[in-house]
LUMMAR-699367 format. One record per atom (N, C-alpha, C, O): residue in three letters; x, z, y. Coordinates in nm, 2 decimals. Example, Ala and Ser with C-alpha at 12.3 -4.5 7.8 and 13.67 -1.06 7.14 Angstrom:
NODE resn   east     up  north
NODE  Ala   1.32   0.78  -0.57
NODE  Ala   1.23   0.78  -0.45
NODE  Ala   1.32   0.78  -0.33
NODE  Ala   1.42   0.85  -0.33
NODE  Ser   1.28   0.71  -0.22
NODE  Ser   1.37   0.71  -0.11
NODE  Ser   1.29   0.79   0.00
NODE  Ser   1.34   0.80   0.11
This chain:
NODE resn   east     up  north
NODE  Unk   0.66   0.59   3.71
NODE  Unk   0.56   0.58   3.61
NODE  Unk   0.53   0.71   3.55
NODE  Unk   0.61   0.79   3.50
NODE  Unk   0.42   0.73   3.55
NODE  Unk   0.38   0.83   3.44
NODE  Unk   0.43   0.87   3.30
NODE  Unk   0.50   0.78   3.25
NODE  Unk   0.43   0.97   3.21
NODE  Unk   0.50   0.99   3.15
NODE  Unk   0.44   0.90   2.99
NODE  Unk   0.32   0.87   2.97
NODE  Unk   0.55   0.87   2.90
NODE  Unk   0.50   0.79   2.80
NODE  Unk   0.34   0.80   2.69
NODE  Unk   0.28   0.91   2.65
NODE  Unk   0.31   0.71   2.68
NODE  Unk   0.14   0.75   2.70
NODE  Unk   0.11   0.59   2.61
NODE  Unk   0.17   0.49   2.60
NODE  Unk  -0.02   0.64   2.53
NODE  Unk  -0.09   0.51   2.46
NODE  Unk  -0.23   0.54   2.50
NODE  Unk  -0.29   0.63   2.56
NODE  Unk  -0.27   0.37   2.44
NODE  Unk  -0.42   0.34   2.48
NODE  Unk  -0.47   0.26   2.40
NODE  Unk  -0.42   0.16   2.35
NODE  Unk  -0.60   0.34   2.37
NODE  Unk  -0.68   0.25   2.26
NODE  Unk  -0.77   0.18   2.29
NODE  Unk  -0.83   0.20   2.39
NODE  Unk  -0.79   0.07   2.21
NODE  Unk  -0.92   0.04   2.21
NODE  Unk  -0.97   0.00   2.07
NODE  Unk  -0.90  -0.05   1.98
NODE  Unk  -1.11   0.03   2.06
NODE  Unk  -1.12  -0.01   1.93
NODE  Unk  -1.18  -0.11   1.91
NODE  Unk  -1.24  -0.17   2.00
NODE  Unk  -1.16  -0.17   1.80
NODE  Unk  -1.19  -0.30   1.73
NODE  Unk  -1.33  -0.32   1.65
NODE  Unk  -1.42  -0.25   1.68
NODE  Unk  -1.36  -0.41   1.55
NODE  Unk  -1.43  -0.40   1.42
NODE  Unk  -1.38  -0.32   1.26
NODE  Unk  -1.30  -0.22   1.25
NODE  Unk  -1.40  -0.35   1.22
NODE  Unk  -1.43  -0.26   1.10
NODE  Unk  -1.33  -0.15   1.11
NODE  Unk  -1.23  -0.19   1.05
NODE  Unk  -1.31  -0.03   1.17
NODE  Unk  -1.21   0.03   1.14
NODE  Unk  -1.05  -0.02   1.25
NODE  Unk  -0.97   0.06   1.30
NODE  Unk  -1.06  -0.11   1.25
NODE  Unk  -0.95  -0.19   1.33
NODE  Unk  -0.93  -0.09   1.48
NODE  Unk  -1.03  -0.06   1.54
NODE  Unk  -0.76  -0.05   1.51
NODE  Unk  -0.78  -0.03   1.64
NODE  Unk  -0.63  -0.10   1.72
NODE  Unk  -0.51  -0.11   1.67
NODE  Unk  -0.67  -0.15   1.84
NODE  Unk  -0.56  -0.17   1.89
NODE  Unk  -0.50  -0.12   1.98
NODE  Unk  -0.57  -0.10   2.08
NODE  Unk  -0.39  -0.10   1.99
NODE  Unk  -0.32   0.06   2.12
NODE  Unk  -0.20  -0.02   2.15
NODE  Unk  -0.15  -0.13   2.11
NODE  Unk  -0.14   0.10   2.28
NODE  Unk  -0.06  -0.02   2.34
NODE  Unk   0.05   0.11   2.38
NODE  Unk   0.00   0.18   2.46
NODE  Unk   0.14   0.13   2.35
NODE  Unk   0.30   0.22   2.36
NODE  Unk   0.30   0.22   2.51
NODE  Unk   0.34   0.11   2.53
NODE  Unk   0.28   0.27   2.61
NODE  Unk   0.39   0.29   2.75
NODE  Unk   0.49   0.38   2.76
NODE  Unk   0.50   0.48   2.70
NODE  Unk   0.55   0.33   2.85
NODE  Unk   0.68   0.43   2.84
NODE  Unk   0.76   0.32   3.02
NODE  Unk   0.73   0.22   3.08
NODE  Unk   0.87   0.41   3.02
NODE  Unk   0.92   0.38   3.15
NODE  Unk   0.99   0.22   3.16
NODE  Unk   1.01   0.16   3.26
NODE  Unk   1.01   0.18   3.01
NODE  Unk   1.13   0.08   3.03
NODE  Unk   1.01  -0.05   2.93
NODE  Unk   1.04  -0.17   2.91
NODE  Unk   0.90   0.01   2.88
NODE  Unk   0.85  -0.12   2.83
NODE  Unk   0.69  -0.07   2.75
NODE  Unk   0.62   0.02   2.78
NODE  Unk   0.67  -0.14   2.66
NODE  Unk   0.55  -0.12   2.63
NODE  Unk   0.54  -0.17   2.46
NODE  Unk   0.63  -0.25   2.43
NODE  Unk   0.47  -0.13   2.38
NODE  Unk   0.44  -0.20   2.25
NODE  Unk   0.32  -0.22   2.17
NODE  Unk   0.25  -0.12   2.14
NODE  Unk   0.30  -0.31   2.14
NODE  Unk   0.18  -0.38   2.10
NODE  Unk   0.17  -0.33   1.94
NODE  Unk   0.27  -0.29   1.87
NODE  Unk   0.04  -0.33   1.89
NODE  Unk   0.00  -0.29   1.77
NODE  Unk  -0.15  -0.25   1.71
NODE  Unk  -0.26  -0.23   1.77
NODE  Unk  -0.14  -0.25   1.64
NODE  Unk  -0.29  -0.30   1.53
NODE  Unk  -0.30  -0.15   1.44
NODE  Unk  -0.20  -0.16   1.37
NODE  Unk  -0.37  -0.02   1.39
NODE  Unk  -0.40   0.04   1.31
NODE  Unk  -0.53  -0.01   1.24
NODE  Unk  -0.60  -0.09   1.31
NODE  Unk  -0.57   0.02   1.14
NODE  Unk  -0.66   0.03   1.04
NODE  Unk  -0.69   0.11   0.94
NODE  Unk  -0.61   0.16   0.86
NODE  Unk  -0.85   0.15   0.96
NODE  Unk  -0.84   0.31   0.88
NODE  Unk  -1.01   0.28   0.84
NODE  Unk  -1.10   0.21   0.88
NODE  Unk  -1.01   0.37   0.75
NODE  Unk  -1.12   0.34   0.66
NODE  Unk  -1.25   0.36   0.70
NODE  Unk  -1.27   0.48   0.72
NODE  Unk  -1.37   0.28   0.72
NODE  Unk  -1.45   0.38   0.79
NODE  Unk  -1.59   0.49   0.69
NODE  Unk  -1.66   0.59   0.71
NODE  Unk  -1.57   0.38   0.58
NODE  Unk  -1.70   0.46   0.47
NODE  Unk  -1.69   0.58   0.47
NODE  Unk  -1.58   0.64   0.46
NODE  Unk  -1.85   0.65   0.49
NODE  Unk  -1.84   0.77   0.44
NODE  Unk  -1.79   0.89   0.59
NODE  Unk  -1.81   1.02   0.59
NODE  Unk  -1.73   0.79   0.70
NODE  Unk  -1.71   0.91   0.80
NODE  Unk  -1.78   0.88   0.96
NODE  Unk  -1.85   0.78   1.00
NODE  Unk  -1.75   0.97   1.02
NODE  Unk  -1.85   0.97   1.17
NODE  Unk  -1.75   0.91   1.24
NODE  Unk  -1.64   0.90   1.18
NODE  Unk  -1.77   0.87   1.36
NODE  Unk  -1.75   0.77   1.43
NODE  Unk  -1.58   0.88   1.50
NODE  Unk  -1.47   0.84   1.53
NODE  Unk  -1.61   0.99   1.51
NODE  Unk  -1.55   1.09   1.59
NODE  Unk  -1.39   1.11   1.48
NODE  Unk  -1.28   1.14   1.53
NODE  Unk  -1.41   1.10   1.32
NODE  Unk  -1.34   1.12   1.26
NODE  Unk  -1.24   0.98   1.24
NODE  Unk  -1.12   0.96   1.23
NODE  Unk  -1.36   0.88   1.22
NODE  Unk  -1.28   0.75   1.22
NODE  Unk  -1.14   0.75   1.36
NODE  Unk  -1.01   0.74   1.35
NODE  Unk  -1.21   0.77   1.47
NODE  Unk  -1.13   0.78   1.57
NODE  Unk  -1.01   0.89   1.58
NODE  Unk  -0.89   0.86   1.61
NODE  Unk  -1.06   1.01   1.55
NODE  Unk  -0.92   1.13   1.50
NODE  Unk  -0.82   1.04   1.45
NODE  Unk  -0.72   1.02   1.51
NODE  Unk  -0.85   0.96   1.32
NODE  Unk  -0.74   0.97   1.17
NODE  Unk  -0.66   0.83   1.29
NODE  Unk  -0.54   0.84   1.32
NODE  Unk  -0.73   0.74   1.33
NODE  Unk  -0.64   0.63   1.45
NODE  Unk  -0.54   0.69   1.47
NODE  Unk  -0.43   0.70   1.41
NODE  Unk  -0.62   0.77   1.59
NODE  Unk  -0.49   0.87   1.69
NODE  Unk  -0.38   0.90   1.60
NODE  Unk  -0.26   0.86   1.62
NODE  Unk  -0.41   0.98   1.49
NODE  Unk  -0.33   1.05   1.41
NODE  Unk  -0.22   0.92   1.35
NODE  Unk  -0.09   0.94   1.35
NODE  Unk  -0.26   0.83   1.30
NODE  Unk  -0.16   0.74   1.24
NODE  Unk  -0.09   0.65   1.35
NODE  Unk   0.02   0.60   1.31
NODE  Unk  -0.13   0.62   1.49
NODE  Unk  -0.06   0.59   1.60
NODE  Unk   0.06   0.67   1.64
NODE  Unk   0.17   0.62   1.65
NODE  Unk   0.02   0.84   1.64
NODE  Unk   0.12   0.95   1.69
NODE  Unk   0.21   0.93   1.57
NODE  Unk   0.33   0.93   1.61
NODE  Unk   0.19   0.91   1.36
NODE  Unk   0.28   0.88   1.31
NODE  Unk   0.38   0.77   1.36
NODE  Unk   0.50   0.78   1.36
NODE  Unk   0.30   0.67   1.39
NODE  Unk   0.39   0.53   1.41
NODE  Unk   0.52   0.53   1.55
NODE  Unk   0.62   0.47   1.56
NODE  Unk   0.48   0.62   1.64
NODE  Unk   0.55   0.63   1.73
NODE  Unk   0.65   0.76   1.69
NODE  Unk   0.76   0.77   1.75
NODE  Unk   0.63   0.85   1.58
NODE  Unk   0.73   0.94   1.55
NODE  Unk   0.82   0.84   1.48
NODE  Unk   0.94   0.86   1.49
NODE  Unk   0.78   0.73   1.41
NODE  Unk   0.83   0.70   1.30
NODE  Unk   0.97   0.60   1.36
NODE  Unk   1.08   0.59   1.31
NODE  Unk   0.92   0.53   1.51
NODE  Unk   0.99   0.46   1.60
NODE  Unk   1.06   0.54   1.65
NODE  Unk   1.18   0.52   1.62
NODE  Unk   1.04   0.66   1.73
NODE  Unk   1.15   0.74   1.77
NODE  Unk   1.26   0.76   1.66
NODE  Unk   1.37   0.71   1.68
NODE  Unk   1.23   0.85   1.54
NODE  Unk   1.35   0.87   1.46
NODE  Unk   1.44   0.75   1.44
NODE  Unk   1.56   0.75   1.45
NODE  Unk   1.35   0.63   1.40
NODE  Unk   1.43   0.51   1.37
NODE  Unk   1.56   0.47   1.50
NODE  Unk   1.67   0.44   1.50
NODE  Unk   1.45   0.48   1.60
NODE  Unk   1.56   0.47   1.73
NODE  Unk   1.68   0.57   1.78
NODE  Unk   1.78   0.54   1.85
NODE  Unk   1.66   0.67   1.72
NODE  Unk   1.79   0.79   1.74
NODE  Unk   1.86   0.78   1.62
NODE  Unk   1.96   0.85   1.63
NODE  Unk   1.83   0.72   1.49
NODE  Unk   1.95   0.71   1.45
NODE  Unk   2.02   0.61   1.39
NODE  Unk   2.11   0.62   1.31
NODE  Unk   1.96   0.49   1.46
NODE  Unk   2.04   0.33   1.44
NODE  Unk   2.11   0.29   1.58
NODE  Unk   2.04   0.28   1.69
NODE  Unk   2.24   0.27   1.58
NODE  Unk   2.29   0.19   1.66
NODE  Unk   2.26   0.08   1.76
NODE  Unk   2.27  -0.02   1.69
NODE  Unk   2.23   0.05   1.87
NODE  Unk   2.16  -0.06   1.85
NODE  Unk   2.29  -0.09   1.91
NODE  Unk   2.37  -0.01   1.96
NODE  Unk   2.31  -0.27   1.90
NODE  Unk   2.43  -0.34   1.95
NODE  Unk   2.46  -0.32   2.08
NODE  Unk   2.37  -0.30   2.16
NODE  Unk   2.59  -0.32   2.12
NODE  Unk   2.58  -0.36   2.26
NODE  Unk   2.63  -0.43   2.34
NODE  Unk   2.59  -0.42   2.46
């Protein structure tokens, strides 16, 4: 498989839905971001940008909780 990688698509108002790949699975998920007031190009930046948070935010969580075994 290719190396870990997301995919968007966009929704209504603002809404986007992206999808985590990676070697061992995948994850589903929903952003929303504001659109008043901005270009279609910027709406789409701030996505990316709070997806790329969401997936830092999963990595740290994942290196430093236990998981059972």
């Amino acid at each position: 498989m290719a190396s870990p990688h997301y995919v968007i698509r966009r929704s209504r108002s603002g809404r986007f839905n992206f999808t985590l790949l990676a070697e061992h699975g995948r994850i589903n998920g929903v952003v929303v971001v504001p659109t008043e007031n901005r270009s279609k190009e910027e709406v789409a930046q701030h996505a990316r940008e709070k997806i790329r948070a969401l997936a830092d935010d999963l990595a740290t969580v994942a290196n430093r909780t236990a998981l059972p075994s």
